[in-house]
MMTF fields as JSON, N, C-alpha, C and O atoms, coordinates in Angstrom:
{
  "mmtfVersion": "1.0.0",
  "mmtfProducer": "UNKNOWN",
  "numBonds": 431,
  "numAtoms": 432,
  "numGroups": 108,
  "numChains": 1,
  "numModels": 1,
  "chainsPerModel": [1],
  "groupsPerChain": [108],
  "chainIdList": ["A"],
  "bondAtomList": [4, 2, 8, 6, 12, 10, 16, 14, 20, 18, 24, 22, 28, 26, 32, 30, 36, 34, 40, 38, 44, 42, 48, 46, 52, 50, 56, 54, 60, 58, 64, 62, 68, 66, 72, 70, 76, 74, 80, 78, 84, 82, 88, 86, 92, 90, 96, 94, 100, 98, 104, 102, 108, 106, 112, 110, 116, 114, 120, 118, 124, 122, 128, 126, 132, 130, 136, 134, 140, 138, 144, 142, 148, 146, 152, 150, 156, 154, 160, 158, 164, 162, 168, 166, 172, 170, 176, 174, 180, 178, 184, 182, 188, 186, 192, 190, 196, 194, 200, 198, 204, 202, 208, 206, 212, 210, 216, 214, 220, 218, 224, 222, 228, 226, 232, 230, 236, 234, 240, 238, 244, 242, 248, 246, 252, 250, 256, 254, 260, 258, 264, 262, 268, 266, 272, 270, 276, 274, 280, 278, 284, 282, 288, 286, 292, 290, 296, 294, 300, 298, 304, 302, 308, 306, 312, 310, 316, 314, 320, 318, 324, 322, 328, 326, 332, 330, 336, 334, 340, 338, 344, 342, 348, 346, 352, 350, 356, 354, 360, 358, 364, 362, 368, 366, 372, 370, 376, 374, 380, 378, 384, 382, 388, 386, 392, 390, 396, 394, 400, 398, 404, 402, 408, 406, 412, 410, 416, 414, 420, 418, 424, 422, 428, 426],
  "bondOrderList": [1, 1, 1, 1, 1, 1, 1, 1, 1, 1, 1, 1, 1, 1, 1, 1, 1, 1, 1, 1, 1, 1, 1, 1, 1, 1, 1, 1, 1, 1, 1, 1, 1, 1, 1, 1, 1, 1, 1, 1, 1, 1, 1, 1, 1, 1, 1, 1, 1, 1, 1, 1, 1, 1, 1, 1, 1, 1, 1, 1, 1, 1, 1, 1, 1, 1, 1, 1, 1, 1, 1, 1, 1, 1, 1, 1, 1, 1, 1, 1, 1, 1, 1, 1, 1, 1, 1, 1, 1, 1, 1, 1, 1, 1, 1, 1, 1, 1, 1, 1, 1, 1, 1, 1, 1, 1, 1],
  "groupList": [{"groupName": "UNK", "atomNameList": ["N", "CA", "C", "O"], "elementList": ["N", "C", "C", "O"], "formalChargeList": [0, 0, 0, 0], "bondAtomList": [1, 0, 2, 1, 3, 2], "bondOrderList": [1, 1, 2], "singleLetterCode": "X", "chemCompType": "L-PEPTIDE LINKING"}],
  "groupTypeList": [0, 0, 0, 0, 0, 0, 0, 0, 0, 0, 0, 0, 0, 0, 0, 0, 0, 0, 0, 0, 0, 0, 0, 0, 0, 0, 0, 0, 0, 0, 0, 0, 0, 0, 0, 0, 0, 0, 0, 0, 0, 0, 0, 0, 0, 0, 0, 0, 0, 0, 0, 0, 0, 0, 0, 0, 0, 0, 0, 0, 0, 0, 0, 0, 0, 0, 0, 0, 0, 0, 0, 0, 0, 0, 0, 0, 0, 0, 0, 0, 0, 0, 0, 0, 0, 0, 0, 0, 0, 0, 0, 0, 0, 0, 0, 0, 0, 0, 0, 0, 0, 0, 0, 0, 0, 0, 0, 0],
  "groupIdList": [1, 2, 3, 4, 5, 6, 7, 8, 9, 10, 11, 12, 13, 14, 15, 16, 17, 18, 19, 20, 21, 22, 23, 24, 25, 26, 27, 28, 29, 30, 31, 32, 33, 34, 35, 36, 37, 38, 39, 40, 41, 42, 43, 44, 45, 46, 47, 48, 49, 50, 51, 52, 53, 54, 55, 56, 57, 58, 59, 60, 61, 62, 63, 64, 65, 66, 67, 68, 69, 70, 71, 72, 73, 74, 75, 76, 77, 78, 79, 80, 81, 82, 83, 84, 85, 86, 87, 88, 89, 90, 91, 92, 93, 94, 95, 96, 97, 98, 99, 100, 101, 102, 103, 104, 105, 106, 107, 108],
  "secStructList": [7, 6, 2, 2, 2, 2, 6, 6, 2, 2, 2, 2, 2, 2, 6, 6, 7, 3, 3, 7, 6, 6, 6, 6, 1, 6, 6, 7, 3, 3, 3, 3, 7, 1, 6, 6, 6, 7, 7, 7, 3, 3, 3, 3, 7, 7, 6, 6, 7, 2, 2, 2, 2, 2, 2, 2, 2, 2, 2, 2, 2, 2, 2, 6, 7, 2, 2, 2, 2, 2, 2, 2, 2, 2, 2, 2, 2, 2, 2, 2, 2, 2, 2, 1, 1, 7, 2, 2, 2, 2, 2, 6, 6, 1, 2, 2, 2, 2, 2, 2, 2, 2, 2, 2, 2, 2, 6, 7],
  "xCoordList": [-10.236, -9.984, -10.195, -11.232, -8.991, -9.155, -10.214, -10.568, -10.679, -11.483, -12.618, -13.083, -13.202, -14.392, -14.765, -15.887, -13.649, -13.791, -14.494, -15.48, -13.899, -14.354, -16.086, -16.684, -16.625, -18.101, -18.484, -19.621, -17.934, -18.516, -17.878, -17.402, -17.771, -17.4, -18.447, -18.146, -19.666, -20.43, -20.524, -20.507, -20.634, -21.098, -19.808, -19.826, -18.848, -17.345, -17.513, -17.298, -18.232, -18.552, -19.465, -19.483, -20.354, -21.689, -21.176, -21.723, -19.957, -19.431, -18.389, -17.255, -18.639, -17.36, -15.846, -15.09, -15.399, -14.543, -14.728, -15.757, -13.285, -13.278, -12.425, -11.886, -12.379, -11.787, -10.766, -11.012, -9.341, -8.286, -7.963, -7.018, -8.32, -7.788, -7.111, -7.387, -5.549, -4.497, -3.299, -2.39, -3.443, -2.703, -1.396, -0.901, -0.816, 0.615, 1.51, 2.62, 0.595, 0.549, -0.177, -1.342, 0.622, -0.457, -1.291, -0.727, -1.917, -3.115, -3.595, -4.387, -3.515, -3.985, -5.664, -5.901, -6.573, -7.299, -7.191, -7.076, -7.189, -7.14, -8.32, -8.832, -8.296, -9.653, -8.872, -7.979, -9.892, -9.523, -10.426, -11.258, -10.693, -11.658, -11.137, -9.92, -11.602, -11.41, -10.542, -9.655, -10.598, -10.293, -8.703, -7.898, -8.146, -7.291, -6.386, -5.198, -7.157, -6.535, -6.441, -5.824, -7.315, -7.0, -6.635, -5.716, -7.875, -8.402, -8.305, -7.714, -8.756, -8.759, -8.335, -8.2, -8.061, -7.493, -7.774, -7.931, -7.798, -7.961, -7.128, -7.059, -6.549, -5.396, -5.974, -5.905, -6.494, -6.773, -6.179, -5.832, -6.244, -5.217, -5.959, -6.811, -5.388, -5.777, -5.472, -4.636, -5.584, -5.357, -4.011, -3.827, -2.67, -1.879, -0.463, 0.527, -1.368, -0.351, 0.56, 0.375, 1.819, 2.868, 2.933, 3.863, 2.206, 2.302, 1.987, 2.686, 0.936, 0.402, 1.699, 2.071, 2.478, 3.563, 4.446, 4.78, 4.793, 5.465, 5.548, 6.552, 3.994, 3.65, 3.189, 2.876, 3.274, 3.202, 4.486, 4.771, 5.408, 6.675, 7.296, 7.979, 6.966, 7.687, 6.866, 7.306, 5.896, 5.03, 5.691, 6.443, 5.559, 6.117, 7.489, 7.696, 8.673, 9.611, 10.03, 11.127, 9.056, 8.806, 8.126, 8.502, 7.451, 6.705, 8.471, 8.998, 8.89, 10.493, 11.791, 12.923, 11.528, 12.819, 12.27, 12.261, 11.683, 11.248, 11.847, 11.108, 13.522, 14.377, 14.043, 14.059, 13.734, 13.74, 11.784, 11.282, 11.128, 9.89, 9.894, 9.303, 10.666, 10.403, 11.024, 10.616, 12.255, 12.998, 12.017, 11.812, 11.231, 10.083, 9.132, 8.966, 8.616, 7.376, 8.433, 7.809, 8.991, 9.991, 9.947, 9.43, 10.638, 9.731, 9.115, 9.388, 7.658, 6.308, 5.882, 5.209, 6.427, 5.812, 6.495, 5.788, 7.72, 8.388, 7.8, 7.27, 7.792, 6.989, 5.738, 5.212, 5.011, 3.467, 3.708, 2.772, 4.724, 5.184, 5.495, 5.003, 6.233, 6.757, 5.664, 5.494, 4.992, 3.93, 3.104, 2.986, 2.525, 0.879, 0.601, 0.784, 0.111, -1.296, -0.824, -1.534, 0.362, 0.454, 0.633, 1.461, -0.012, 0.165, 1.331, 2.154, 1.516, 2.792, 3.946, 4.915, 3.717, 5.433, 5.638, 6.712, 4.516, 4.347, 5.109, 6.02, 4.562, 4.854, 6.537, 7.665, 6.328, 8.41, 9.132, 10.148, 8.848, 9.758, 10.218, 11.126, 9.077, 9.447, 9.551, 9.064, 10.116, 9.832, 11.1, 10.852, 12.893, 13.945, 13.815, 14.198, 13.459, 13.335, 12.936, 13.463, 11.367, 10.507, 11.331, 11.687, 11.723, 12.417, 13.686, 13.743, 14.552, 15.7, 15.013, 14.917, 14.522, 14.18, 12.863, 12.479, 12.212, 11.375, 12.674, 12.84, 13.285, 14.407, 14.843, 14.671, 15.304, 15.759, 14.462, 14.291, 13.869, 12.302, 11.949, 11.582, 12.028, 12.143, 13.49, 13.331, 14.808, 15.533, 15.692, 16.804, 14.722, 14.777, 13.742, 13.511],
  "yCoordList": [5.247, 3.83, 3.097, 3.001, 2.608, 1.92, 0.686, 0.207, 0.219, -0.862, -0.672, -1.483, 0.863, 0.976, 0.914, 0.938, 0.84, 1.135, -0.578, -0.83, -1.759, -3.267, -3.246, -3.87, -2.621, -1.516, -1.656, -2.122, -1.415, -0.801, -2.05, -1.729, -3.176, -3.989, -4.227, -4.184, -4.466, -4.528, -3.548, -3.834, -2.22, -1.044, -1.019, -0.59, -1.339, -1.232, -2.011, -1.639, -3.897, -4.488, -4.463, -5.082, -3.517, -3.029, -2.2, -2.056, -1.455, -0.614, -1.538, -1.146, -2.652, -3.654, -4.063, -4.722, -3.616, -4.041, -4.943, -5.194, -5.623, -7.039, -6.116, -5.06, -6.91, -6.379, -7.336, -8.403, -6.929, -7.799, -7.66, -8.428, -6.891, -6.788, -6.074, -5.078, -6.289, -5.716, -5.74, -4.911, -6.798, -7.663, -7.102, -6.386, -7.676, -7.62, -6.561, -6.803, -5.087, -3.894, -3.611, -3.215, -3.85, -3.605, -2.431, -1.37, -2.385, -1.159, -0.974, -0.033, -1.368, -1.04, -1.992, -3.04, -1.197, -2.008, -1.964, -0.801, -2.831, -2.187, -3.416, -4.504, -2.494, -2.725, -2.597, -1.89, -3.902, -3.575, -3.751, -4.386, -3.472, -3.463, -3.983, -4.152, -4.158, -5.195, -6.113, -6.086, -7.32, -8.358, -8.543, -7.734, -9.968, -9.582, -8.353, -8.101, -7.995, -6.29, -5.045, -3.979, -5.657, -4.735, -2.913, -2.195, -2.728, -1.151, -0.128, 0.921, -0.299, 0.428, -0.363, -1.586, 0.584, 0.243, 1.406, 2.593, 1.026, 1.699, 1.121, -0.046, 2.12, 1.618, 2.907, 4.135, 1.913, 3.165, 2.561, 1.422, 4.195, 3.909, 4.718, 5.483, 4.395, 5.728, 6.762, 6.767, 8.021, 9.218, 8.928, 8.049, 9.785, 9.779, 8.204, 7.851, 7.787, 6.069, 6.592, 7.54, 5.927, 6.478, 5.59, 5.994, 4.536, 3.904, 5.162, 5.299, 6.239, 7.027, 8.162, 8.337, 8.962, 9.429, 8.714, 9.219, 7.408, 6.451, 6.483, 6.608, 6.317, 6.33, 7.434, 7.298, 8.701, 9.62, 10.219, 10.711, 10.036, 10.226, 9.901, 10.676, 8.475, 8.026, 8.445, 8.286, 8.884, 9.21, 10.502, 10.866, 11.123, 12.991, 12.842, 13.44, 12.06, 11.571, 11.211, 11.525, 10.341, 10.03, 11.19, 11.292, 12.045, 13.516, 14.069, 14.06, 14.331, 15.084, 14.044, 14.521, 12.799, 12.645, 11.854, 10.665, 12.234, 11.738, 10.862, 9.885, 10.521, 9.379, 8.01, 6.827, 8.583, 7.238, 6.702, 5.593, 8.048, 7.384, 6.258, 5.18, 6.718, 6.164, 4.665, 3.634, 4.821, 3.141, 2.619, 1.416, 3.282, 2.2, 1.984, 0.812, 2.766, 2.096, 1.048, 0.178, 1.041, 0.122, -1.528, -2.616, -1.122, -2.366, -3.011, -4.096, -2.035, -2.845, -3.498, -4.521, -2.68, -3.12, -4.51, -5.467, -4.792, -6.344, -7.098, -8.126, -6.625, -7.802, -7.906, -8.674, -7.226, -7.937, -8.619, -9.376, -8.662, -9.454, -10.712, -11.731, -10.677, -12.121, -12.876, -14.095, -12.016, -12.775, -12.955, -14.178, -12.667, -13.286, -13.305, -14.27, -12.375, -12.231, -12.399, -11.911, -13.079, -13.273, -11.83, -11.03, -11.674, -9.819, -10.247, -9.341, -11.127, -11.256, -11.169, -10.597, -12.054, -12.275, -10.696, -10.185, -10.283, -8.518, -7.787, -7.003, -8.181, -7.077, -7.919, -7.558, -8.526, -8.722, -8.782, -9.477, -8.231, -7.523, -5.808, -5.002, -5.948, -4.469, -4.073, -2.959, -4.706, -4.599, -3.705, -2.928, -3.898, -3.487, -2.315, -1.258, -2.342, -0.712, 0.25, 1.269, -0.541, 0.733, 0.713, 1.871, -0.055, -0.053, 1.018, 2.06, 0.649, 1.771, 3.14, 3.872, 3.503, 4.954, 5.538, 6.655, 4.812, 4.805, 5.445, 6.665, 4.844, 5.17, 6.956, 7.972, 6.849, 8.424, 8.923, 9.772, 8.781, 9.719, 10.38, 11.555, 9.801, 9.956, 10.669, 11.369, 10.41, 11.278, 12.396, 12.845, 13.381, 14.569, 15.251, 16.437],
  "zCoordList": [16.778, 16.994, 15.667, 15.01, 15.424, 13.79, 13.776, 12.699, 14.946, 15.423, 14.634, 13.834, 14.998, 14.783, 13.049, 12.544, 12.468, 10.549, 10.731, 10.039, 11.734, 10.977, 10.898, 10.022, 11.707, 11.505, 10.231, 10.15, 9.135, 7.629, 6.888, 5.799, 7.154, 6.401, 4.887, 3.694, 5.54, 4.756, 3.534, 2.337, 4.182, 3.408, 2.734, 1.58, 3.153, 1.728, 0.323, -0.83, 1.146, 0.129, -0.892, -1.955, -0.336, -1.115, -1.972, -3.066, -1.617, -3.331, -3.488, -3.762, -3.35, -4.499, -3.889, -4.604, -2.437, -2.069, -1.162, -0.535, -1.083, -0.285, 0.732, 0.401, 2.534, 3.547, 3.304, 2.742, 3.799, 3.757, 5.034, 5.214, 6.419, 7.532, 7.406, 6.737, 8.155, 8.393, 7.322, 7.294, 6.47, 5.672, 5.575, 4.704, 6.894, 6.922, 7.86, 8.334, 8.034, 8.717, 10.028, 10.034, 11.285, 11.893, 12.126, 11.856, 12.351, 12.702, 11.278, 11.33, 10.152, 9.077, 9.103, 9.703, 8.262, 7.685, 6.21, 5.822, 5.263, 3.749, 3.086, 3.351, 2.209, 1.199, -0.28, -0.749, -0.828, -2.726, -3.246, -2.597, -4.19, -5.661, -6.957, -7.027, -7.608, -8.996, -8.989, -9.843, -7.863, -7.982, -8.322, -7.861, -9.394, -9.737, -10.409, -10.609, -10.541, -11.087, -9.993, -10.004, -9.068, -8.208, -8.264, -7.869, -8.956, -9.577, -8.509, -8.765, -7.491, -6.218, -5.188, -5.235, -3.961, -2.816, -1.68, -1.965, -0.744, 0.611, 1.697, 2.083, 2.08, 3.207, 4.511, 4.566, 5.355, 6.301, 7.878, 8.189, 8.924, 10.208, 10.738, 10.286, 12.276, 12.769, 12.729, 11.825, 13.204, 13.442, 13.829, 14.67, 13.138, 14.027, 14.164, 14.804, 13.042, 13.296, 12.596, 11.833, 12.821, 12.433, 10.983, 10.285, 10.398, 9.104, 8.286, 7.283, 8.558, 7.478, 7.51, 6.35, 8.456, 8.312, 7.243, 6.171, 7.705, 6.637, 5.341, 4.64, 4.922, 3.883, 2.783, 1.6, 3.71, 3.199, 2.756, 1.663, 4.137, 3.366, 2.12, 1.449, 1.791, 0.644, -0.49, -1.628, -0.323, -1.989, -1.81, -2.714, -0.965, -1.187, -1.692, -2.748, -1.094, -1.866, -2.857, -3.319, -3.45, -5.046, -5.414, -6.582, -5.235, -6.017, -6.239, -7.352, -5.513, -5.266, -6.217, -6.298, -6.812, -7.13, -7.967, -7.651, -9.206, -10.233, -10.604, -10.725, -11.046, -11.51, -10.474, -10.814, -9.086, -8.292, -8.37, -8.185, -8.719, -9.114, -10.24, -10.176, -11.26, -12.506, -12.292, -12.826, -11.256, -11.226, -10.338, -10.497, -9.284, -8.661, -9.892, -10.229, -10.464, -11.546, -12.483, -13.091, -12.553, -13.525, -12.368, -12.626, -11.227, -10.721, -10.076, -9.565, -10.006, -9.952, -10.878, -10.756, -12.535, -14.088, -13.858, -14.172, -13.375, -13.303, -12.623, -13.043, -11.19, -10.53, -10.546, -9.741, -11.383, -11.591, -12.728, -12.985, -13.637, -14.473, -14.065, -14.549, -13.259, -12.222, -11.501, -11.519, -10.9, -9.472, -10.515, -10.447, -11.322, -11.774, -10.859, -10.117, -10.575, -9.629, -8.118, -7.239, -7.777, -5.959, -5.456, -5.892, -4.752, -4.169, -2.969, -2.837, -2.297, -1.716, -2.018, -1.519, -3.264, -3.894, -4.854, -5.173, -5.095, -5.483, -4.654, -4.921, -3.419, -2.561, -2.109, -2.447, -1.673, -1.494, -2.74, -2.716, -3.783, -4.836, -4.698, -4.899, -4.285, -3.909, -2.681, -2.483, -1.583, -0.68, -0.019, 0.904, -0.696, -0.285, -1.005, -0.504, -1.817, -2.69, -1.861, -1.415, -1.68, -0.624, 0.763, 0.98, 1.671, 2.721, 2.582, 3.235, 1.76, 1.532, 1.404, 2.389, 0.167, 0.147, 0.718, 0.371, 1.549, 3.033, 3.844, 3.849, 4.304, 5.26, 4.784, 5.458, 3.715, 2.955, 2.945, 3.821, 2.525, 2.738, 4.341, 4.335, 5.461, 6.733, 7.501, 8.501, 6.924, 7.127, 6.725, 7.002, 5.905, 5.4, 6.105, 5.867]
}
């Protein structure tokens, strides 16, 4: 039960991360560390949620097609260029990228 992680809120913040909830995902809880820079991260689910299939898919995908890794790091390097700092407007830059080859990652 992903319920039970809101439990350790404290003990996350005691090694330096802030809880963000769900932020944006449901069933997610995620956690960050170093502030604007945002050094670390924790994205956790339950057992079994189909976000961690998701998300596993598309990194094993990017391990497998290096050219499409390199055009995603090309632009995250942009839109943290763009957002200063908004992790929203971060994240809807990249948001059709990951959606498209999310989709191809899951059909294989």
């Amino acid at each position: 039960d992903i319920n039970e992680l809101d439990k350790y809120h404290s003990a996350m913040a005691h090694a330096g991360y802030v809880a963000r909830g769900e932020n944006g995902i449901a069933g997610r809880r995620y956690f960050i560390k170093g502030g604007d820079q945002r050094s670390h991260q924790v994205h956790a689910f339950a057992v079994g949620d189909m976000q961690v299939l998701r998300h596993l898919a598309f990194r094993d995908y990017l391990r497998r097609n290096k050219d499409i890794a390199e055009e995603y790091a090309e632009i995250k390097h942009a839109a943290v260029l763009v957002s200063r700092n908004d992790a929203h407007r971060y994240s809807a830059l990249k948001a059709k990228f990951i959606e498209r080859h999310q989709q191809l990652a899951l059909a294989v």
